[in-house]
C-alpha positions in Angstrom: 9.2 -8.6 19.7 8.0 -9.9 16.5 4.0 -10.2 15.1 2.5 -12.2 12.9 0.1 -10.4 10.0 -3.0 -12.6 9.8 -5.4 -11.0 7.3 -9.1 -12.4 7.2 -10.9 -12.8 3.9 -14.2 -12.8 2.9 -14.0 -14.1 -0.6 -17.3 -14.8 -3.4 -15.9 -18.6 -4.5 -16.7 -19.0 -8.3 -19.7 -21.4 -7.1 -21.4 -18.2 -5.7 -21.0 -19.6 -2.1 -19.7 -17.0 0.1 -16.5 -18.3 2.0 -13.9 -17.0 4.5 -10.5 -17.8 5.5 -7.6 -16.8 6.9 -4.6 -16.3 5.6 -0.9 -15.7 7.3 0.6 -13.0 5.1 4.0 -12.1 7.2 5.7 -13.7 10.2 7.9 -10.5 10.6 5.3 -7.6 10.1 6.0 -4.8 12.1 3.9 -3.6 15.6 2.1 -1.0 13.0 1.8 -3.0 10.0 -1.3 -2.4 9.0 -1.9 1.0 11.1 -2.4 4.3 10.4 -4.7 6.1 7.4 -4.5 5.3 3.8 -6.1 2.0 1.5 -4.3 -1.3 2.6 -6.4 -3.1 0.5 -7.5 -2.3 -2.9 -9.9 -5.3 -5.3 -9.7 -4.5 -9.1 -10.6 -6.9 -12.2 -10.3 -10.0 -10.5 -7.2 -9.3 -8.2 -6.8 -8.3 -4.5 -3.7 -6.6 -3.1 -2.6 -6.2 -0.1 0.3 -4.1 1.4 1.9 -3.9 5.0 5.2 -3.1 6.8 7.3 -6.0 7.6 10.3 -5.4 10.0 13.9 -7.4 8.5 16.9 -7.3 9.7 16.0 -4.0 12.4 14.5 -2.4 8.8 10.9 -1.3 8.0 10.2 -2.3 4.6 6.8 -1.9 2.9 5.8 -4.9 0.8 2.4 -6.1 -1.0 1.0 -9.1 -2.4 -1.5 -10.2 -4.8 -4.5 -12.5 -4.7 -5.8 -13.6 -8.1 -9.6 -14.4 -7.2 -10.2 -16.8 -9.8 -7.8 -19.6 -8.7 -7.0 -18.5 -5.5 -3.3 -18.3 -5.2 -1.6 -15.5 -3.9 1.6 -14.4 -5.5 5.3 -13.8 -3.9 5.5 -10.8 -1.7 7.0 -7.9 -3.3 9.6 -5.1 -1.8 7.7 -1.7 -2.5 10.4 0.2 -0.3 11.8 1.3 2.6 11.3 3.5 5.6 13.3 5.1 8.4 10.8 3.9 10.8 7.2 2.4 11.9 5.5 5.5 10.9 6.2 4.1 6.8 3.2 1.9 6.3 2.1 1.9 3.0 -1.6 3.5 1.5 -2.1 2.3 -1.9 -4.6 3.9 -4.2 -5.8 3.2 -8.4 -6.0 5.3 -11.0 -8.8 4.9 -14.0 -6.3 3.3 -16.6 -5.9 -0.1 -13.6 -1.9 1.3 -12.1 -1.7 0.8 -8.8 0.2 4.0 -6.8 1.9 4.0 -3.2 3.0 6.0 -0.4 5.1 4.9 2.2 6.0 7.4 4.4 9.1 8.4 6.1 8.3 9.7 9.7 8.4 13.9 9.2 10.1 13.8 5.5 9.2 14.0 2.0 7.5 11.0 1.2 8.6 8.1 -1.1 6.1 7.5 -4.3 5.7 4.6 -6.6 3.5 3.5 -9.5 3.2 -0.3 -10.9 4.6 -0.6 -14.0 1.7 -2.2 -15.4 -1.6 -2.0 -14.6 -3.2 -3.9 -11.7 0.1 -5.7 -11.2 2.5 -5.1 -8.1 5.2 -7.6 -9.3 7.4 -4.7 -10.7 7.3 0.0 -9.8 8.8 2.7 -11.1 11.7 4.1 -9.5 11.0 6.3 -6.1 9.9 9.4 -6.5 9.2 12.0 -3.5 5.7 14.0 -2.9 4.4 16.1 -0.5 6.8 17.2 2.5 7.8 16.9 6.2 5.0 14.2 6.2 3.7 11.3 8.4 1.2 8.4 8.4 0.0 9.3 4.4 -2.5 8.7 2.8 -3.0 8.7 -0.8 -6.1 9.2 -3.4 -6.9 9.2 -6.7 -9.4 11.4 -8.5 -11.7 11.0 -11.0 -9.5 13.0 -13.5 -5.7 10.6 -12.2 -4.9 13.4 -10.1 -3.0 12.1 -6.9 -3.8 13.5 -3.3 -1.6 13.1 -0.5 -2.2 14.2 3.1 -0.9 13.4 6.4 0.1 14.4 9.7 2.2 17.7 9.3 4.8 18.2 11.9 2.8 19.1 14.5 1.4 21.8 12.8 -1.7 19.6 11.6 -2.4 18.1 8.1 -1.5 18.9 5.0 -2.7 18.0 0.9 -0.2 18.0 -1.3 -2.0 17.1 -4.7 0.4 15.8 -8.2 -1.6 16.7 -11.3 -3.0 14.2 -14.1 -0.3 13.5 -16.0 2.6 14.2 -13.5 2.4 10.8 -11.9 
């Protein structure tokens, strides 16, 4: 069965008028695209990304794309990574120097980590990395000092918060 991502917009139009639209993001996003805990969504300096799961080829692949506010165009889609299964939605968070940072989980494993290379840009991340551990549906912050926080569905022993220093990321 396949679903369609349709993602409404409320957008401020640089004529102050308040405007909304909608906007087909994926033909092939997954049952859970958009499910789960963790930012989906995150607005900084005049850009808007968005991330979800699409489902190719039998695969679950998380993927985000950009909005620039001013002219309105929204750029390619990007791979951010893979998952084993549904349960590897992405959460996206921001640290105070503009990078963007993302989980995308793999159902009751250590969970793949990324950072934008450069700041409030998803076009291009850093190799994976793993956090945290035996995870599920993550979700991911940033504090006010860049330290990441990670917590999610722990076996099912509860939840856990696995947290990566400032400077570690």
């Amino acid at each position: 069965m396949k679903y369609i991502l349709v993602v409404s917009l409320t957008l401020l139009a640089p004529s102050a008028v308040l405007a909304s639209e909608q906007v087909l993001l994926s033909r092939q996003a997954g049952v859970a695209a958009t499910a789960g805990t963790g930012n989906k969504i995150i607005t900084h300096e005049g850009k808007k990304h968005v991330a979800w799961m699409d489902k190719r080829a039998g695969k679950f692949i998380s993927v985000i794309k950009t909005l620039d506010l001013a002219s309105g165009k929204w750029s390619p889609t990007y791979v951010i990574g893979a998952s084993n299964d549904d349960h590897g939605r992405p959460a996206l968070t921001l640290d105070s120097k503009g990078y963007l940072h993302t989980v995308y989980g793999i159902h009751q494993a250590v969970i793949p980590y990324r950072r934008s290379v450069r700041p409030n840009d998803a076009s291009e991340w850093t190799d994976e990395a793993t956090f945290g551990g035996r995870l599920s549906y993550p979700t991911l912050l940033c504090g006010p000092d860049d330290s990441l926080f990670l917590s999610g569905r722990y076996g099912w022993d509860g939840v856990r918060l696995f947290v990566k220093p400032a400077g570690k990321n």
